[in-house]
N, C-alpha and C positions, 0 to 999 in steps of 0.2 A: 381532745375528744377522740373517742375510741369509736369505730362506724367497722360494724359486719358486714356486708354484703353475701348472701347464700342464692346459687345459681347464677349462670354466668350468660345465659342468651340475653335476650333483647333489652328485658328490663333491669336485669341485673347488669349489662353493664354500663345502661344509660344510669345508673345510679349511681355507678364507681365514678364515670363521666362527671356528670352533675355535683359530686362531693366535690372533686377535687376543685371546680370549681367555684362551689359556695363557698369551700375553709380547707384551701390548700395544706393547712399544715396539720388536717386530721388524720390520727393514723386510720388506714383502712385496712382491712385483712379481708377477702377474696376469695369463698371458696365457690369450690366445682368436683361435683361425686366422678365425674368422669375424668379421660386426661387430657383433654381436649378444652380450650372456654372460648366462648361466642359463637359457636357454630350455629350460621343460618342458614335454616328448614326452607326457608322463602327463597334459596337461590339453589334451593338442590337439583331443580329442573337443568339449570344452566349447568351442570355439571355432570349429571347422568346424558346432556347431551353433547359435551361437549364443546360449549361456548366457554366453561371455564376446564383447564385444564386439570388443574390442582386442586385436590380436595378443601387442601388444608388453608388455600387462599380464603375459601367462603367463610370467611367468617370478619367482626368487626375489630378483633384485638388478639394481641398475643400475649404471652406471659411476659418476655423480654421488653417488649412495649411498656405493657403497664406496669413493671417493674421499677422501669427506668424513669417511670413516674411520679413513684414512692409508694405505689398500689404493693399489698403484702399480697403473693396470690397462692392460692393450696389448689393443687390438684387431685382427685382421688383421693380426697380427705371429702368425707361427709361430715353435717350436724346430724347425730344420731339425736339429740333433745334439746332443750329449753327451757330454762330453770330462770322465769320471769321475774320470782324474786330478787334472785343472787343477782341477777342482770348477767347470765354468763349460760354459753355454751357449751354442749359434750360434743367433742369431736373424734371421730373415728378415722386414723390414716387406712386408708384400704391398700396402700404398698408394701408397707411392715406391719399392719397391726395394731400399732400403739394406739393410745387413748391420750386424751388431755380435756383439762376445761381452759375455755377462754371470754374474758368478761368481754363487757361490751358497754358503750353508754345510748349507741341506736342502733338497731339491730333493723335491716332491709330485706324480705323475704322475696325472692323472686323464684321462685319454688317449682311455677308453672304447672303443667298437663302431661298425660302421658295418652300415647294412642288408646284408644279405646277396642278391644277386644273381643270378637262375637262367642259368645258362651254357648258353642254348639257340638254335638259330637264328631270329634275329628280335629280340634282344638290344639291338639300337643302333636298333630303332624309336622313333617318339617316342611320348608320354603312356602313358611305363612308369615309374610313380612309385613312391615309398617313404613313408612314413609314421614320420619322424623328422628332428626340427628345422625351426626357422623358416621357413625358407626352403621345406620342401615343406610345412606349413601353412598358407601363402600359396596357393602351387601349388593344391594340392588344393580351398581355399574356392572359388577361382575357377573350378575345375571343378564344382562344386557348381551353381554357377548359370548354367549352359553348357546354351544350349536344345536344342543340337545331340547332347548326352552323351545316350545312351539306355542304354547297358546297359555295368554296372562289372564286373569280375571281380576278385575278392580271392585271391591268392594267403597261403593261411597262416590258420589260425582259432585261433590264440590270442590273445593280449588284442586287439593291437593290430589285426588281423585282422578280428576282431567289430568294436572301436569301428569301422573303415573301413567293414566293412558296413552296419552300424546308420546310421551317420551320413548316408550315399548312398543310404540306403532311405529314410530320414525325407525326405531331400530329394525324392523321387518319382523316384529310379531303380530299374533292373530290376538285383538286384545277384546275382552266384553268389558262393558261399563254397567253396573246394577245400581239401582239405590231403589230404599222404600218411597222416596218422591215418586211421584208419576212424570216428572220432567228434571233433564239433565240440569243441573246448575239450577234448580229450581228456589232454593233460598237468599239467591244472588239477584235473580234476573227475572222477568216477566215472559209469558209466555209468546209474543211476538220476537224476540230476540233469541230462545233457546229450540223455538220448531229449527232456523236460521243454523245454531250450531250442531243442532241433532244432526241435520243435513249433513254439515261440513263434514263429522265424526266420519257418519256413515261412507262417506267419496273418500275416506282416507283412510277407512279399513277398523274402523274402531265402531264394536257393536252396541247400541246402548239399549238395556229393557228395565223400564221402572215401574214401578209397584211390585219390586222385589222382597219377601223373605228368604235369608238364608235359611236352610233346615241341618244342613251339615256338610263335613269336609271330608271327601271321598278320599281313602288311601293306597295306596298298593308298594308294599317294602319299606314302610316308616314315611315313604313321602305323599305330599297330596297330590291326585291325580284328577280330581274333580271337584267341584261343587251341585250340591245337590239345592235346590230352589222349590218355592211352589210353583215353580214357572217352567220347570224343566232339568236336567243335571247337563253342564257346562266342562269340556276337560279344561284343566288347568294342573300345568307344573308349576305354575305357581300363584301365589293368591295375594293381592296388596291391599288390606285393609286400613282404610281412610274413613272409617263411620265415628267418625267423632272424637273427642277426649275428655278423659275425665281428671278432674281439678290433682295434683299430686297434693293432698292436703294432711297424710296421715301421720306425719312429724306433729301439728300443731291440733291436732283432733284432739278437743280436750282441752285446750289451753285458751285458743282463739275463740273468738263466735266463728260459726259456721252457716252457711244458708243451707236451704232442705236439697240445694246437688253438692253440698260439700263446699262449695268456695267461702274463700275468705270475705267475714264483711269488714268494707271500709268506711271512713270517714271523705267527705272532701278532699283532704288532705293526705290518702294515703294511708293515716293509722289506724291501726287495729283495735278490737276490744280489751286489747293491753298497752296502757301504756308506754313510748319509745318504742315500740315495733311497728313497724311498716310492711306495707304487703304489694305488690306490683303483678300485674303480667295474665296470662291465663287462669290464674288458680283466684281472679277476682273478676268482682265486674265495670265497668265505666259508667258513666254519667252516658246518655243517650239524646242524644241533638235536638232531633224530632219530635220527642215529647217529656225530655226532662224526665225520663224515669232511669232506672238503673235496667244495664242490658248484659250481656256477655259474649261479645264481643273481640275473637281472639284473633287479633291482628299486632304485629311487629308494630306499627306506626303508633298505638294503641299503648303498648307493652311501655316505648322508649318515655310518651308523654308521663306514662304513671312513675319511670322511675328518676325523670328528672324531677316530676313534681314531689317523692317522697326524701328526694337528697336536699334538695330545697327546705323541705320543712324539717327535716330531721337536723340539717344545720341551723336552722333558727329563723327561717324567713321564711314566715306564710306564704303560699300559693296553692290555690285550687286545683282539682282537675280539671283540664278543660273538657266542654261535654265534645261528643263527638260521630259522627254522625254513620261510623263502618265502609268507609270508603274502601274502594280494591281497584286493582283490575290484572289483567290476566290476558293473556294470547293464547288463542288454540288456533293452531294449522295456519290459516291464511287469515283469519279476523284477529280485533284486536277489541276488547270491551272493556268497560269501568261502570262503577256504580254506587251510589251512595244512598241512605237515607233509607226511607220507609218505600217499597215495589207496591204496585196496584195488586197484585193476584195474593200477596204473603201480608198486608197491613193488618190482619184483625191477627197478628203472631206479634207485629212490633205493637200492640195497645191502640189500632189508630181504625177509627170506624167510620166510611164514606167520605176518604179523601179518590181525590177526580185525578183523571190524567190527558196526557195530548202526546200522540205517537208524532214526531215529524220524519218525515224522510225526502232528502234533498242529497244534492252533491256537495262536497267538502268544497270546491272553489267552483268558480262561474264552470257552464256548461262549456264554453268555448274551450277552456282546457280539457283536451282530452284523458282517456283514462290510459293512454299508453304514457302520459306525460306527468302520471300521478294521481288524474282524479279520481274519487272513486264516491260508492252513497254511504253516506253517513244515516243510520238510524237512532234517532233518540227522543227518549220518551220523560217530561216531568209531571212530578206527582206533587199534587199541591192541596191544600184545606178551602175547598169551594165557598166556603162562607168569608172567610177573609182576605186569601190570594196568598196566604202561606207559603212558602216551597218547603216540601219533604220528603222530597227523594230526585233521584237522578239516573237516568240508564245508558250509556251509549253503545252504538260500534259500528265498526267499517274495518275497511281491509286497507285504510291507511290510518296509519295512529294518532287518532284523534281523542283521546283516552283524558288528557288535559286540560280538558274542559269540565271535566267533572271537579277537579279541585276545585274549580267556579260555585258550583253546583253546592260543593259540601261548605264551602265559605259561609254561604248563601243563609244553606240553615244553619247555620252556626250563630248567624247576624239576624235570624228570625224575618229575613226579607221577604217581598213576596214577588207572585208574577208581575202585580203593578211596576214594581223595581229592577225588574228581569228585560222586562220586554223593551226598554231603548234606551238599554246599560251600555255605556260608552264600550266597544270590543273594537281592534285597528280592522283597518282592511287592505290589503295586497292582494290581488287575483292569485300569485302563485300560494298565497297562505290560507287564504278563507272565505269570505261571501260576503258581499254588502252589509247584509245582516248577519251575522254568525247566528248559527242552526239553536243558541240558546234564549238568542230573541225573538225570531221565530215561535218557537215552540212557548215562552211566553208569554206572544203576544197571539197567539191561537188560544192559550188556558184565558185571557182576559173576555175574549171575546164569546166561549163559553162561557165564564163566570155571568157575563152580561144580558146571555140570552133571553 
């Protein structure tokens, strides 16, 4: 059996992964438009900061690796098309040139997203960057240590948004954070937990104002020099737009079904609306935990499930996606958060109407341990269906990382549990580790006692 595999981050190579382990003796061939394969977006903070050294470390595979496999890998070779019938691809070497077709018997799309772009005037300025893949992690390092860079503006405060903030604050620039939310990390978190990070931003030099539109991107000698807002004009030498991504779908436009933003639609299974092709990663959507609907969802942990589960069935053994519920989590400055499932302030966005919640706030282990010896307060909040005792979401943080406990959380709704099931769930206890009650029994056995009122 002959297996493509197209794109080479998350899900593309959890699907090289996964083949070789359902039917080691399938040929695979491997490609990547770029000359780079597996580079992860998700650990570019660590390396614009300096925790990783090397670029070229951040990533899951190498070509030498997966050669040595029996993986066939192309580099800077793209699929220019898709000829469904023939069962075979056109490929274009972007080094020399050349052309070829090459058949296929299952063919794995992992295609993904590309940043999304504000269509403003001022647009084709330069050092208007994005913050995904190699090649603008390079970019961006070397802006980092640019004596002439004084003031950054981030377009977008969700994940990737913060890490670009955080990262250009540490380096000792004047950074602003904008988004159209009216609150930072506003799609992530609830507003008890992001007044907390506004704060922290603000003591550490990073400006945030939301209910932003951009109106345009100021210039002076080809380069941008500002941003212009309804809210006011901002300098900036430079600008990192983080406002979303859109599906990279326009290879298979026409061929595949499509939904009304472009992404691929799937099966349980991974396949598309052609037979033997498979689709993985951002450019599709997941199963959703919470309420069993389909979501879009663009997370690495996400990415690797859909492509182990499309290697799986493209070798011959059934397996679903599993649903899943958009767990995260992320450090800014001195806190550390996570979060899963459906937030109280954003549920009529995830389909969910008058689910309840319980804020707790306590210390991470007994008060007797002081906070010079590690303790510190833990906030967390769950979000649960008041008519049954459902769990459907989860929020933490502290300024010691307690982030770990949301796995708990996302398990939770996975397994459709409820607070009933929560509130005197076996968790160990050690003073130097946790609390009598860990803070997630607690908080569900506060949601019971509401349910009961």
């Amino acid at each position: 059996m002959k297996v493509i595999v197209v794109g080479s981050s998350h899900g593309g190579y959890e699907a090289v992964r996964g083949m070789l382990l359902e039917n080691p003796d399938a040929e695979i061939q491997w490609y990547e438009r770029g000359n780079f394969i597996s580079f992860l977006s998700c650990g570019m903070e660590l390396y614009l900061e300096g925790t990783v050294k090397d670029v070229n470390t951040v990533a899951y595979e190498t070509v030498d690796n997966a050669e040595k496999d029996g993986v066939h890998v192309f580099v800077q070779q793209e699929i220019a098309s898709i000829d469904e019938k023939n069962k075979s691809v056109h490929v274009k070497n972007l080094a020399d040139g050349s052309e070829r077709d090459e058949g296929y018997d299952k063919l794995i799309l992992a295609i993904g997203a590309t940043p999304r772009r504000l269509d403003v005037p001022g647009k084709d300025l330069e050092n208007l960057y994005a913050m995904r893949g190699r090649d603008w992690a390079i970019k961006l390092k070397q802006k980092m240590v640019d004596p002439d860079l004084k003031h950054v503006f981030v377009i977008g405060s969700g994940y990737i948004g913060i890490e670009a903030a955080e990262a250009f604050a540490k380096a000792g620039k004047e950074v602003t954070i904008v988004d159209h939310n009216p609150r930072l990390l506003g799609n992530y978190l609830d507003s008890e937990f992001t007044e907390k990070l506004t704060q922290e931003f603000k003591e550490n030099g990073v400006n945030f104002v939301g209910s932003v539109n951009v109106a345009e991107f100021v210039g002076k000698d080809g380069k941008v020099s500002g941003v212009k807002t309804d809210q006011g004009t901002f300098d900036a030498e430079l600008v990192v737009e983080t406002a979303g991504v859109i599906p990279n779908t326009s290879l298979v436009d026409g061929l595949l079904e499509l939904d009304e933003r472009g992404r691929i639609k799937i099966d349980e299974h991974q396949e598309t609306s052609v037979k033997d092709i498979y689709a993985v990663g951002d450019a599709t959507k997941v199963p959703y935990a919470p309420t069993g609907e389909l979501s879009s969802i663009a997370l690495a942990s996400n990415a690797r499930r859909q492509g182990r589960t499309a290697a799986a069935n493209a070798a011959g053994r059934e397996l679903k996606m599993t649903a899943v519920s958009g767990s995260s989590a992320l450090s800014v400055f001195n806190y550390h958060f996570a979060s899963t499932g459906v937030k109280q302030d954003t549920q009529e966005k995830c389909g969910v109407k008058g689910a309840e919640s319980v804020l707790i706030e306590d210390w991470a282990v007994p008060p007797f341990v002081s906070e010079e010896a590690g303790n510190a307060k833990v906030y967390f909040k769950i979000t649960f269906d008041p008519t049954d005792g459902r769990i459907l979401g989860g929020q933490i943080m502290s300024t010691r990382d307690v982030t770990a406990n949301i796995n708990t959380i996302s398990f939770a709704i996975q397994q459709h549990a409820t607070v009933y099931d929560l509130a005197y769930a076996d968790f160990f206890f050690q003073p130097g580790f946790d609390r009598p009650w860990n803070i997630m029994n607690e908080a569900a056995q506060a949601a019971v006692r509401k349910i009961n009122k």
